[in-house]
C-alpha positions, -999 to 999 in steps of 0.1 A, spaced: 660 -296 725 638 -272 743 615 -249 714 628 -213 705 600 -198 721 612 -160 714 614 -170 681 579 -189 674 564 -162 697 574 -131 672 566 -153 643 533 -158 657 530 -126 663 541 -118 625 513 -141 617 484 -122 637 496 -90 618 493 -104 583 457 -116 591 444 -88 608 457 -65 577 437 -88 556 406 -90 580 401 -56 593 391 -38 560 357 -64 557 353 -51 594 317 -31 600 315 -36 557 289 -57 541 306 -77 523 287 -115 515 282 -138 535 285 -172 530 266 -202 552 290 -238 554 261 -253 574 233 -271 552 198 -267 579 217 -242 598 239 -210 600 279 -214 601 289 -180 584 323 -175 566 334 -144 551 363 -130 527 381 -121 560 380 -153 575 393 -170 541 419 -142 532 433 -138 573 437 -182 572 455 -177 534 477 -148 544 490 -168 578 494 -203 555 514 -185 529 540 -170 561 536 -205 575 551 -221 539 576 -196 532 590 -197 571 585 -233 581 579 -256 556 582 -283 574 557 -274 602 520 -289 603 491 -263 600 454 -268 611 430 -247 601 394 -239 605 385 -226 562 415 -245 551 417 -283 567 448 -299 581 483 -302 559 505 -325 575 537 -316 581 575 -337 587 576 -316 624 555 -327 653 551 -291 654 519 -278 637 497 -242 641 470 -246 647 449 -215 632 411 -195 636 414 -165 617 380 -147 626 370 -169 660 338 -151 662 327 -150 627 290 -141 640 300 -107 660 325 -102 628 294 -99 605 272 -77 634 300 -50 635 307 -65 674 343 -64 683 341 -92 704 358 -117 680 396 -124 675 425 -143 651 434 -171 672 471 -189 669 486 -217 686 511 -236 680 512 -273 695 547 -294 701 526 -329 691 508 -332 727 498 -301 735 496 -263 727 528 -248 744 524 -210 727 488 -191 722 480 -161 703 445 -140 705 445 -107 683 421 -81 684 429 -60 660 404 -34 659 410 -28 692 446 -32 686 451 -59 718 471 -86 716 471 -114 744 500 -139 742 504 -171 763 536 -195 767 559 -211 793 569 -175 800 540 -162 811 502 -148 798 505 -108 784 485 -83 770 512 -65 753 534 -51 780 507 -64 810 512 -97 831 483 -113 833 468 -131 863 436 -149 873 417 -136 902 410 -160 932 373 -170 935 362 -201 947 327 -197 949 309 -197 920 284 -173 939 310 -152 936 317 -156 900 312 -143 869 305 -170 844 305 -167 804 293 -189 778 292 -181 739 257 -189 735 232 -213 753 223 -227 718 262 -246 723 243 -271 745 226 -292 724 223 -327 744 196 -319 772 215 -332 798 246 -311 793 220 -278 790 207 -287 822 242 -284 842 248 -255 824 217 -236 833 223 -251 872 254 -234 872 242 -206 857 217 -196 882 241 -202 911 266 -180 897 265 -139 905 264 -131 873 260 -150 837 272 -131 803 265 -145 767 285 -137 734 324 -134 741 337 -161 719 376 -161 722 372 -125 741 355 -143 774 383 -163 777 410 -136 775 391 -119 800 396 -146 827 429 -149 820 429 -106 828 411 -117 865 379 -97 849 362 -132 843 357 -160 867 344 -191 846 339 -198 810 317 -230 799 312 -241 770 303 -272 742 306 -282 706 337 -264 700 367 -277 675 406 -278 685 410 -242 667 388 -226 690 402 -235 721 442 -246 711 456 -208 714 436 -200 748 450 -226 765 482 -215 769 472 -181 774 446 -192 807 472 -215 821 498 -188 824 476 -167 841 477 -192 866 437 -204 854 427 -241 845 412 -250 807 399 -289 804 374 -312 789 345 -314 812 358 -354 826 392 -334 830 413 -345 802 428 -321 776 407 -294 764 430 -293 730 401 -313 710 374 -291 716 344 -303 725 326 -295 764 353 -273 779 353 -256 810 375 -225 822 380 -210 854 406 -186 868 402 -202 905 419 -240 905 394 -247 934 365 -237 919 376 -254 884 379 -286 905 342 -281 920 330 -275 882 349 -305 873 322 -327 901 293 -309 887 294 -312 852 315 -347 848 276 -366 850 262 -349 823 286 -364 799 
C-alpha cells in the first residue's frame, strides 16, 4: 500500500512547528551550554532537548506505532518499519553564535530509505520539504542547477575540522582548490541551497543518519544526487557527498572513492 504522503508531509510539518515554538525563544539568548563530548566540544542546549521532546510527544500521541530516531533522545523502536528520524537544532554551533544558519531536520524513512524530508528555519520562517512529489520551499519548486565542472562550482563543507583521517582531508582540500569557489559553515543550510540551484557541491564526513536522513529527499527531488563517498546510501552518515549536477556527482564519486 503506497504511504499517505499528504498526510505524513503536514504531520511533519506539524512537527517542525512544535519544535521551532520550543527552540526559537533560546535563539540569540544565552542560555547554558552544555558539552556531550569528553576532550572535545559537542554543544547541546535547552532548544535542542525541548524541539526533540516537543516532536517525540506529537510523534506518541499520533503514531504510536512509528519508530523515532533521534539525535538528544536515542532510537525507540517501533512495530512499523516506519520510523522519523529527527535533529532538532542541526547546527547547534551557529545556534549558540546567534548565526541563522542552522535548521530542525525531519525525515521519515519507510525501513530502506528516507522517502519524505523536512528542513525548518524558523527564524527565517523557510521551510524546504522533499518527497516523491517534488523538493519546495514553501510555494517554490526547487531545482538543481547544471554544472559539470567543478571549476565551475561552488562547493560547501561544514567545517574542514570534519576530515579527520589525512587521507580523506587531502581529497577534500584537492577538490577544494579546483573548485571556483569554497564556503565553510552551512550545516543543513548548504545543502538546501543546492537543492535551490544556488550551490553546486556539498562534501562532507563524520556525520550521523540525523544529519543527513531529511536532506536527502529534499536534494533528490531537486533533481541533485546525495551518497556515501564509494556510492552507496548516504542514509548512515558518515563521508557524504552532494552535488546538484549528476555528472559532476559521478566525477566526485572517481575522485574521492580512493581515500576511503
Amino acid at each position: 500500500m503506497p504511504l499517505p504522503l499528504a498526510e505524513l508531509r503536514a504531520f511533519a510539518e506539524t512537527l517542525a512547528q512544535a519544535a521551532a515554538n520550543a527552540a526559537l525563544p533560546h535563539f540569540r539568548t544565552r542560555h547554558a551550554v552544555e558539552n556531550k563530548l569528553e576532550g572535545g566540544f559537542d554543544p547541546v542546549t535547552l532548544a535542542d532537548k525541548g524541539a526533540e521532546q516537543a516532536m517525540r510527544a506529537l510523534i506518541h500521541a499520533r503514531y504510536p506505532e512509528h519508530g523515532i530516531l533521534g539525535e538528544e533522545y536515542g532510537e525507540e523502536p517501533g512495530s512499523s518499519p516506519l520510523t522519523w528520524v529527527l535533529d532538532p537544532i542541526d547546527g547547534t554551533r551557529a545556534f549558540i553564535t546567534g548565526l541563522p544558519l542552522w535548521g530542525t531536520l525531519i525525515a521519515l524513512n519507510d525501513g530502506t530509505r528516507p522517502v519524505l524530508g523536512v528542513m525548518s528555519q524558523p527564524f527565517t520562517g523557510e521551510r524546504f520539504v522533499g518527497s516523491a512529489e517534488g523538493a519546495w520551499l514553501g510555494e517554490q519548486r526547487l531545482h538543481t542547477r547544471r554544472c559539470a565542472s567543478l571549476a565551475d562550482a561552488v562547493l560547501m563543507s561544514t567545517s574542514p575540522q570534519l576530515f579527520d583521517i589525512p587521507s580523506r582531508k587531502a581529497v577534500f582540500d584537492t577538490l577544494s582548490g579546483q573548485a571556483r569557489m569554497t564556503r565553510y559553515g552551512g550545516d543543513c543550510y548548504a545543502y538546501c541551497m543546492l537543492a535551490m540551484g544556488l550551490v553546486d557541491v556539498v562534501i562532507e564526513d563524520n556525520l550521523k543518519p540525523y544529519d543527513v536522513q531529511a536532506l536527502i529527499p529534499i536534494i533528490e527531488a531537486a533533481g541533485g544526487c546525495m551518497t556515501a563517498w564509494d556510492g552507496g546510501t548516504a542514509q548512515h552518515g558518515g563521508a557524504v557527498v552532494a552535488a546538484g549536477d549528476p555528472v559532476l556527482h559521478a566525477w566526485l564519486l572517481e575522485q574521492l572513492r580512493p581515500a576511503l
